[in-house]
N, C-alpha and C positions, 0 to 999 in steps of 0.2 A: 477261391481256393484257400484253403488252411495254409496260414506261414508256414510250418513245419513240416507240409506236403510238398513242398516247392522245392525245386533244383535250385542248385547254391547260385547258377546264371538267372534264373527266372528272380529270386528272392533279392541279386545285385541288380536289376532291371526296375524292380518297385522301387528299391531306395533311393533309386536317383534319379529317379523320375517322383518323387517326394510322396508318392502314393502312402508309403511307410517308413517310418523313421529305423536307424538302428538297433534304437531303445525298444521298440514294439518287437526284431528279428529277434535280440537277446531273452529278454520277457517270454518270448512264445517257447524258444528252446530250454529254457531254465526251464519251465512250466512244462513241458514234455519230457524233462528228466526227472524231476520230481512224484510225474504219474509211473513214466516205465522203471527207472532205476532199481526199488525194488525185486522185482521181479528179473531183469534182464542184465544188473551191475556192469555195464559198458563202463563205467570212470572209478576212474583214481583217486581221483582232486577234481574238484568241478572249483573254477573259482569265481562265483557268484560275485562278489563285490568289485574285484578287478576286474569282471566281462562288463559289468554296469558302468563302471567309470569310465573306463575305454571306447566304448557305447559312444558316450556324451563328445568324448575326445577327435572320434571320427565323422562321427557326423559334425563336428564342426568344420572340419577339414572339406568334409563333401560339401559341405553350404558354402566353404571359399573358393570351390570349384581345386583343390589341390590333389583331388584321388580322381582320376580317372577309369579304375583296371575297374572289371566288372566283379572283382570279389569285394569293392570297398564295403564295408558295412557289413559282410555278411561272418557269420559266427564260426568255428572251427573248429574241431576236438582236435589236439594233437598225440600220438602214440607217445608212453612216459618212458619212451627211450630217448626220445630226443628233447636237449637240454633245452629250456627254459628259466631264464635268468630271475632268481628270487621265487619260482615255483618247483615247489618240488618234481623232483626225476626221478625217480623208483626203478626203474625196470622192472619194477612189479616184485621185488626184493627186498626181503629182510634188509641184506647190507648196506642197502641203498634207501632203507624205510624212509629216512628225516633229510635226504641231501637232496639241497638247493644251489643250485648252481651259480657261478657268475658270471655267466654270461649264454647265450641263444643262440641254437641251432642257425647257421646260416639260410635253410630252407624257410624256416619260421617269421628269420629275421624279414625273409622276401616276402615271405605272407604279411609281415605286418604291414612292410614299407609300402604295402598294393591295400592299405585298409581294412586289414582280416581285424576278427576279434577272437579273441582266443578264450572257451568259455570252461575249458578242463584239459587234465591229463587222461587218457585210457589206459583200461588195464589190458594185457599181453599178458603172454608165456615168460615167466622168468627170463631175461638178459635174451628174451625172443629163442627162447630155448624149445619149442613145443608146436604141436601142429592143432591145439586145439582149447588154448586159453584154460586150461587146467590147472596147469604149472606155476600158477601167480600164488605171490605168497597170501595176496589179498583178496583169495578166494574166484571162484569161478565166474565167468561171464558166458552168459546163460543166449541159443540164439532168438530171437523176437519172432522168427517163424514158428518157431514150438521150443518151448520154453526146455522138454525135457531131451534136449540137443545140443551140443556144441555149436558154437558159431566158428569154428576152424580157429588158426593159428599162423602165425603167434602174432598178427595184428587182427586178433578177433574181437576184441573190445572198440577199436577204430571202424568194424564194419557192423556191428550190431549197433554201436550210436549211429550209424546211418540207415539202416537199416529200419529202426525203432522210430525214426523221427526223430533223435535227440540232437541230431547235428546237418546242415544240408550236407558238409561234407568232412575229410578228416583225411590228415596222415598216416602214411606208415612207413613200414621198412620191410623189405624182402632180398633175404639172404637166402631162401631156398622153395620159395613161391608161399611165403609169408604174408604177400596183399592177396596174390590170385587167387591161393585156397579158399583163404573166409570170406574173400569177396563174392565165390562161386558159393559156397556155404550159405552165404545170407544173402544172395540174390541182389548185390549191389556191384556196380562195375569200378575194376580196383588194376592201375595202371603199374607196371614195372620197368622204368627205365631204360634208355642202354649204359651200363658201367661208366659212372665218372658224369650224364649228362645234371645229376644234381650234387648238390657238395654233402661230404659226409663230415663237413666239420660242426660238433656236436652231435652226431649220433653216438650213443654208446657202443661200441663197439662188440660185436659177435664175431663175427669173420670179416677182415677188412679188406680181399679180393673179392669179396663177393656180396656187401651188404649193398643196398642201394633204397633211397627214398622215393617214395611216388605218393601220388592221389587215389584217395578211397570215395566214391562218390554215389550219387542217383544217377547220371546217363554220362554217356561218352562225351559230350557237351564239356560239362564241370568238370571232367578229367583233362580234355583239351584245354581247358582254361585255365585249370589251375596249374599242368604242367608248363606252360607255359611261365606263370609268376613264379616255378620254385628254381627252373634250371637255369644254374648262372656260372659263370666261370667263377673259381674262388683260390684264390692266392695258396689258401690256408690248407687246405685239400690239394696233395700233391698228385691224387688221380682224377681231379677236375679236370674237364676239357670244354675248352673253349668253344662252345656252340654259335655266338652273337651274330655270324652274319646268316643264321638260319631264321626263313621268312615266318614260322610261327606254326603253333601246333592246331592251332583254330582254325588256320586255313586246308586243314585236312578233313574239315568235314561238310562231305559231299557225297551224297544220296547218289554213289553211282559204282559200280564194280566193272563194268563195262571192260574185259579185257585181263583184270585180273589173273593171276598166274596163281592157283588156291593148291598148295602140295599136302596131302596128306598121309603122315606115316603110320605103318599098316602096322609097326612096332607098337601101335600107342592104342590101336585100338582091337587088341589081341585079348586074350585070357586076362583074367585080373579083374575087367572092365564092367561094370552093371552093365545090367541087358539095358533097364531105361535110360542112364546116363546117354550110353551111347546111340539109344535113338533121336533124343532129344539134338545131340549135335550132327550127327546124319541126316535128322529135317533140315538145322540150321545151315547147314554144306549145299542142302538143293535150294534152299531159299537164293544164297548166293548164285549158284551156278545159275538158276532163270533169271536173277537182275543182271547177267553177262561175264558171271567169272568163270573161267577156264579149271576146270578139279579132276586134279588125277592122284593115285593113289603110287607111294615109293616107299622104300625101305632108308632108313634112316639110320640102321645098325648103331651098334654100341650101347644101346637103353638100357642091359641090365649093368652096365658098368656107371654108371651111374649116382646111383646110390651110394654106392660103397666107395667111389671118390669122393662121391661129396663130403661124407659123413667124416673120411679119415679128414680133408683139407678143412673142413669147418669146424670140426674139434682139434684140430691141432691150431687153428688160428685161434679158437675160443682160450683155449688154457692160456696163451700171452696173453692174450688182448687182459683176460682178468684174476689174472697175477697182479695185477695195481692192486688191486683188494682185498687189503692186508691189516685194513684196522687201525692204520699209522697216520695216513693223512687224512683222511676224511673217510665216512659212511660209520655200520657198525665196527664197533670193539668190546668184547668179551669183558664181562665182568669182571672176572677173577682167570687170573693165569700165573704162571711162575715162569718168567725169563723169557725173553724175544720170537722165541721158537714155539715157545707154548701157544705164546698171545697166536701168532699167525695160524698156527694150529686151529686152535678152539674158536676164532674168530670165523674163519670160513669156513671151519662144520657147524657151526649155529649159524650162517649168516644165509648160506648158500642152502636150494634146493634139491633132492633127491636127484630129479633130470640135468642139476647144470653139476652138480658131484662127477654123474655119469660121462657129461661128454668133457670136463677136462679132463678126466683120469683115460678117457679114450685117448685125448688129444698129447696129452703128459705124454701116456706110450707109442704112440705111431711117431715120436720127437726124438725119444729117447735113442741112445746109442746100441747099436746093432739093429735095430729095428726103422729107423730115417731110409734106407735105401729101400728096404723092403715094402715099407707101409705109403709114408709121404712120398718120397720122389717117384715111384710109381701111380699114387693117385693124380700130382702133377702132371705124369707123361697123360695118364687117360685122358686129364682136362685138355688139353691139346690137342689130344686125336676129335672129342669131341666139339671142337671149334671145328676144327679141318671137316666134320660130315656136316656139319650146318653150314658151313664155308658151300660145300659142294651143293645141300640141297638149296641156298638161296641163289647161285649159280642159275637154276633153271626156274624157282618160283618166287614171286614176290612175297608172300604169308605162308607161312603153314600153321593151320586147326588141329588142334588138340583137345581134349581133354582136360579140364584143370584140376581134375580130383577122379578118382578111381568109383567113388560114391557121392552121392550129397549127404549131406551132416550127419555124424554118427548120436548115437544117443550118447550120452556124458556118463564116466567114468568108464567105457568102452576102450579105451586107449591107451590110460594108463598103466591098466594092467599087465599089458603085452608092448611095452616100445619097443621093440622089433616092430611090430605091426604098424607104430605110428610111421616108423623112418619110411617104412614101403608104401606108404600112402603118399608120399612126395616125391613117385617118380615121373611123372609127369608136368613137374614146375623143375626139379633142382638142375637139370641143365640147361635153361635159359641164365641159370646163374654163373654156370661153372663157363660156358661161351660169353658173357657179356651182353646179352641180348636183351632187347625190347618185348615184353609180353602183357599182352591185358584179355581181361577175364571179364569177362559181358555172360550175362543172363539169357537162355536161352528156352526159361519154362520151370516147371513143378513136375515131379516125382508122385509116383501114385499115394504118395503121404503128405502129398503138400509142399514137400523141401523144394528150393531151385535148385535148378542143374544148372553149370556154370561151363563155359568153355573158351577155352582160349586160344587167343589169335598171337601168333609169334611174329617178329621182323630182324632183319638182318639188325647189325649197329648202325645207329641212328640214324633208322628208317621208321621212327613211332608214326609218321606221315602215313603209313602203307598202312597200318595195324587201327590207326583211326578213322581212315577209312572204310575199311572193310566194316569195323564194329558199327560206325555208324550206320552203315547202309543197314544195316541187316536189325541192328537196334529200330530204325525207323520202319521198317517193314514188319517186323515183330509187333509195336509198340510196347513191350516189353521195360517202365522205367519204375526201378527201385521206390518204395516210402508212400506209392500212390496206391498202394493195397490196406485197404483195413484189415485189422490184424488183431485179433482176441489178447495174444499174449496170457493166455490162462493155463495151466496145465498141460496137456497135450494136446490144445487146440492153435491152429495155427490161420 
């Protein structure tokens, strides 16, 4: 098997068993971005000379027998929101073009400490502002299923390098179903946390009640593994939560549904929906139900309130969170200005993007005075109500199936034309965020154009055990795994 067809477990499996060295994992992914890159731009910053020396660094470490974790050796992309010490951090941002950080994501930090090699940054949706990697000031990233499509957003550069073969696996961030989209998008399985189970110290911040890190991968496998390496208690992260005496995410996968409690809301798969999306996940619901899960169909109310909480609570976090960026201590600063006021002025209308313009001036005004009761504290009351119905529907089921996108992958500049259109395309991911929930998004097939369809499986808080499960059983019945498909990447061939 080709190195860069392998699962990031299969590929930690040769190296330490010496079949293949580090240096040969790095070489093979450099050498798979240098074919696709063109064509598919998944990175930021690839850093060719730091993945090689690190290479050398880790494998000596495997040779003293001092890495044990099955990701030692194996190569990473990580999304260029999250800080990397001496590597640049973009967000995919003019204002952020040249800044390098001093110091590393704590999630990263735990990738390294387990022998990861870090071989680039990915490009995203400006400050993860976008549902389809548009929005990057460094131009678009294109998806490896058919070139003239988006690969979703706004960690759509982290699933097309997986996607592509350029990476076994990769980070991201999802504040409002930011892994599950493009991971549904480009047919790779992309894990979302429960709130607080990984640290957000160093992530750049979007919305800081609601962003969270996870694993972008090939199969449920490397998502359980890698979740495992990243979730840790962290001092530094005041909504860290203390997971340690939990037995591991790896021992959740088990080829078995047997009893299952499978709730599906009738909300989610109503009007709005592609006729083939939702047959695709209708096959995948009976596949379940004949390996022994129990599937009934409930109402889940509240869905179209939704949206329009989220969008008020995550632009009104976005305008604090990037109010820091102001030209004064670090990133860009405006050539020419006259007086303090100016500079701040002219610095964030040259630094900033049309869409990140948009949701602080939303976020500015749902803040502002006479408008806070009316706009925010009412989106906060809906986020509530909508804990309290997934309170109720996990009450009676262990998983509920959903839908991770209303379509598979639109054609590229489709979206931005109408954002309206993009926001309603994230009704189906933004309240696993607004509850705090656990959600991953597995592969469930191709669309009569060749796109995947992508669907996900929800769990209560810190129940990703139940949601690994399930996806595994059904991923191994499928055989359904990401990067083992040859792939043209030409035009509109897929």
């Amino acid at each position: 098997m080709d190195i860069t067809s392998m699962t990031a477990v299969e590929l930690g499996k040769k190296i330490k068993a010496r079949e293949l060295s580090v240096t040969d994992a790095v070489n093979a992914c450099l050498a798979q971005i240098d074919k696709a890159e063109p064509d598919v731009h998944s990175f930021v910053t690839i850093d060719r000379e730091g993945a090689l020396l690190r290479a050398e660094e880790v494998q000596k470490q495997i040779d003293e027998g001092m890495l044990e974790s099955p990701l030692a050796g194996v190569p990473v992309a990580i999304k260029d929101n999250l800080c990397t010490k001496g590597m640049k951090t973009t967000c995919s941002s003019k204002i952020l073009e040249d800044f390098k950080p001093t110091f590393t994501a704590e999630a990263v930090c735990n990738l390294e400490k387990a022998g990861a090699v870090i071989i680039g940054k990915t490009n995203m949706d400006e400050f993860a502002m976008g549902s389809t990697t548009e929005t990057s000031y460094f131009g678009v990233t294109r998806n490896p299923w058919n070139l003239e499509y988006v690969p979703g957003g706004s960690s759509g550069g982290s699933c097309a390098a997986v996607a592509a073969c350029e990476s076994p696996y990769a980070l991201g961030s999802d504040t409002g179903g930011s892994i599950r989209q493009p991971s549904s998008f480009c047919g790779v399985v992309g894990l979302k946390p429960t709130y607080g189970t990984v640290s957000r110290y160093g992530l750049i911040a979007y919305g800081s009640s609601l962003d969270q890190i996870g694993p972008i991968a090939k199969d449920v496998t490397d998502c359980a593994a890698i979740l495992e390496v990243i979730a840790s208690y962290d001092s530094k992260d005041s909504t860290s939560i203390d997971r340690s005496r939990y037995v591991g995410f790896t021992a959740a996968l088990v080829n078995d549904v047997t009893g299952m409690r499978i709730g599906i809301p009738k909300d989610y798969f109503g009007d709005g929906l592609d006729n083939e999306v939702r047959e695709k996940i209708l096959e995948a619901v009976k596949i379940l139900e004949s390996r022994g899960a129990i599937v009934e169909e409930f109402d889940l109310s509240l869905v179209k309130y939704a949206i329009p909480a989220y969008y008020v609570i995550a632009s009104a976090e976005a305008s604090s969170n990037l109010s820091r960026f102001d030209g004064v201590k670090y990133g860009y600063r405006t050539k020419e200005y006259e007086g303090l006021h100016n500079m701040y002025k002219k610095t964030r209308n040259e630094g900033f993007g049309a869409e990140v313009k948009r949701r602080i001036m939303l976020g500015s005004f749902v803040l502002s005075s006479g408008y806070y009761d009316a706009y925010y504290l009412k989106a906060l009351k809906t986020k509530a109500l909508i804990k309290e119905a997934f309170d109720r529907a996990f009450a009676r089921f262990d998983v509920i199936i959903a839908p991770a996108a209303p379509t598979t992958a639109l054609k590229l500049g489709h979206s931005l034309s109408d954002p309206l259109k993009m926001y309603l395309g994230d009704i189906y991911t933004v309240s696993v965020n607004l509850a705090g929930l656990p959600g991953i998004s597995v592969p469930v097939g191709l669309d009569s154009k060749g796109l995947p369809v992508g669907m996900q499986i929800l769990g209560n808080c810190f129940e990703e055990n139940k949601i690994i499960r399930a996806a595994y059983t059904l991923e191994q019945t499928l055989g359904f795994v990401s990067g083992h498909t040859d792939r043209k990447m030409e035009g509109g061939e897929a």
